[in-house]
N, C-alpha and C positions, 0 to 999 in steps of 0.2 A: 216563867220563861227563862232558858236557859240562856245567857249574853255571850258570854265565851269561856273556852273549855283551855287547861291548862295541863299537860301529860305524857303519857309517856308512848309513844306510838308503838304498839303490841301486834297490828295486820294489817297488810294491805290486799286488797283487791282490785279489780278494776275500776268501777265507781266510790267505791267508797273504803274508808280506814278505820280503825279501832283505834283510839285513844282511853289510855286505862289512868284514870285520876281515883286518887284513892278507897283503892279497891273496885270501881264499878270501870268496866269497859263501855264506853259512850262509839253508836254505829255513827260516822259521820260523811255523809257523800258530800265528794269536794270533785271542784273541776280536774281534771286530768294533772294539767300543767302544774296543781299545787303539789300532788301524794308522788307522782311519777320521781322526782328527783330525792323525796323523803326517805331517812335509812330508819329501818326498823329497831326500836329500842332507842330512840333518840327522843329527847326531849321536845312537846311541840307544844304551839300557842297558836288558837285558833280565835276568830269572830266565830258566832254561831249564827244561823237563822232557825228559830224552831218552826220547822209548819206540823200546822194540827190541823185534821181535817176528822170523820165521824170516824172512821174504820183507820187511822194512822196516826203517830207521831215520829217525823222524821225531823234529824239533824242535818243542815248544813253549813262546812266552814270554809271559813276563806280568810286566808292570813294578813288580808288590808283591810281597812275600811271600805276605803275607793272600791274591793270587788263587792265587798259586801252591798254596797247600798244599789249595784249597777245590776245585782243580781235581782236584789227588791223591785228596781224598777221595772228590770223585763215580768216580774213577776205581775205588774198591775196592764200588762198588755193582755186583753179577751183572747182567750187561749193560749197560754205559754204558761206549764207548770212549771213547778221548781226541777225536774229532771229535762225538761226544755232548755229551759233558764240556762242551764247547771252545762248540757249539750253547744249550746249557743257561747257561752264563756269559753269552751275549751277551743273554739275555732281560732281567734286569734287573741292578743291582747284586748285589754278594752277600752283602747284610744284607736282600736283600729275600728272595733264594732262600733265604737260611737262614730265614728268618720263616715262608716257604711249608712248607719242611718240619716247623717248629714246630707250625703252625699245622694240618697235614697237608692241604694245597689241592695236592692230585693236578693240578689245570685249569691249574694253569702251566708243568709239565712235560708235558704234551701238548701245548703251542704249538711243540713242538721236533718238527719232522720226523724218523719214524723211531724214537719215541717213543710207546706205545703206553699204556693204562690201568695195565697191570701193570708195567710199567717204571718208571712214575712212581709207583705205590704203591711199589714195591720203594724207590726212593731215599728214599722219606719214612721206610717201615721200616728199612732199613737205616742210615740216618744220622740219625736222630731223638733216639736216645740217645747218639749222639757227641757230638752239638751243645747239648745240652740244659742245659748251663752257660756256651755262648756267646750264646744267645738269651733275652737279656731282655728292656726294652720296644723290641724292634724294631719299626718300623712296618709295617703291616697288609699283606701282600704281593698278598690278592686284590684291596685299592681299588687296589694300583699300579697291579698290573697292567690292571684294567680303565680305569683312567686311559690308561694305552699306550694300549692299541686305539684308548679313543675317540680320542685325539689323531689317531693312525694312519690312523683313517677319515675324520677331517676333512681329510686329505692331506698331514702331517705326515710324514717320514722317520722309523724306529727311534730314529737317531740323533739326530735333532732333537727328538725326546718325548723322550729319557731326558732329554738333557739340561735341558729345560725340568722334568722334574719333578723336579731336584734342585734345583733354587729352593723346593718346595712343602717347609713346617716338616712334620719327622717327626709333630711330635702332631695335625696335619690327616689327620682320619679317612674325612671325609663324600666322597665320587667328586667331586660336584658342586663343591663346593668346592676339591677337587684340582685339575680340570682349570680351573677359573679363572683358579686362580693360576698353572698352567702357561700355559693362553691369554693371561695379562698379561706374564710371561716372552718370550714368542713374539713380541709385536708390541713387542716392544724391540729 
């Protein structure tokens, strides 16, 4: 089982990156938010999760712990593969999606293609009590997430909303006021 990979970043794609450690290119799908800012030919350090199944062996990395193991756990909810998993990460941070499940807002994990009503109650059931001494004052996951969109609709990238709302202070609650401070963020 491969733990974690150490090299030299050789491709990117949409889901997933080539890291080339001596001599062998390793395929590794990682959330959006990690490979998106990654420059090609730069040095990278990754966690691994290997999953095996009969007909596959795929890699995925994540450059914490903290996603690694939040990734395992979406993995032991009844119906959510590792490209779920992997979909569901890339929506927000993961103090936001654990807040979602705290908070039990079904409406975030339906933004995940492939993702259905019951699927997304399932994760909130299913990891609600797992989490329930990680999740203290985390910030309010449904204004993030409606902050995204709006940014999104104003013609913003994913990648460019997330990272302008991590400018906005956790105890800012009110939407309007989130995406402010993200839109002063923006024109910097």
């Amino acid at each position: 089982m491969i733990g974690s990979i150490k090299g030299q970043l050789t491709q990117k794609s949409t889901n997933y990156i080539i890291v080339e450690t001596t001599g062998v290119g390793y395929k590794i799908f990682t959330p959006q938010v990690i490979h998106v800012p990654l420059k090609l030919n730069s040095e990278i350090s990754l966690l691994i999760h290997t999953y095996v199944r009969e007909d596959q062996i795929a890699l995925y990395g994540f450059q914490t712990l903290t996603e690694l193991e939040f990734f395992e756990l979406l993995l032991t909810v009844s119906g959510v593969g590792p490209k779920s998993a992997l979909a569901i990460m890339s929506l927000a941070e993961i103090n936001m999606l654990k807040s979602a499940i705290a908070s039990g807002d079904a409406a975030v994990f339906k933004k995940v293609s492939g993702i259905g009503t019951k699927t997304a109650e399932r994760v909130i059931v299913e990891l609600r009590e797992k989490l329930k001494d990680e999740v203290g004052s985390q910030p309010v996951a449904k204004e993030h997430s409606d902050a995204l969109d709006a940014l999104i609709v104003l013609g913003y990238s994913q990648q460019e909303a997330r990272q302008a709302l991590k400018a906005v202070p956790n105890d800012v609650a009110d939407l309007q006021q989130k995406i402010k401070i993200a839109l002063k963020a923006l024109s910097k």
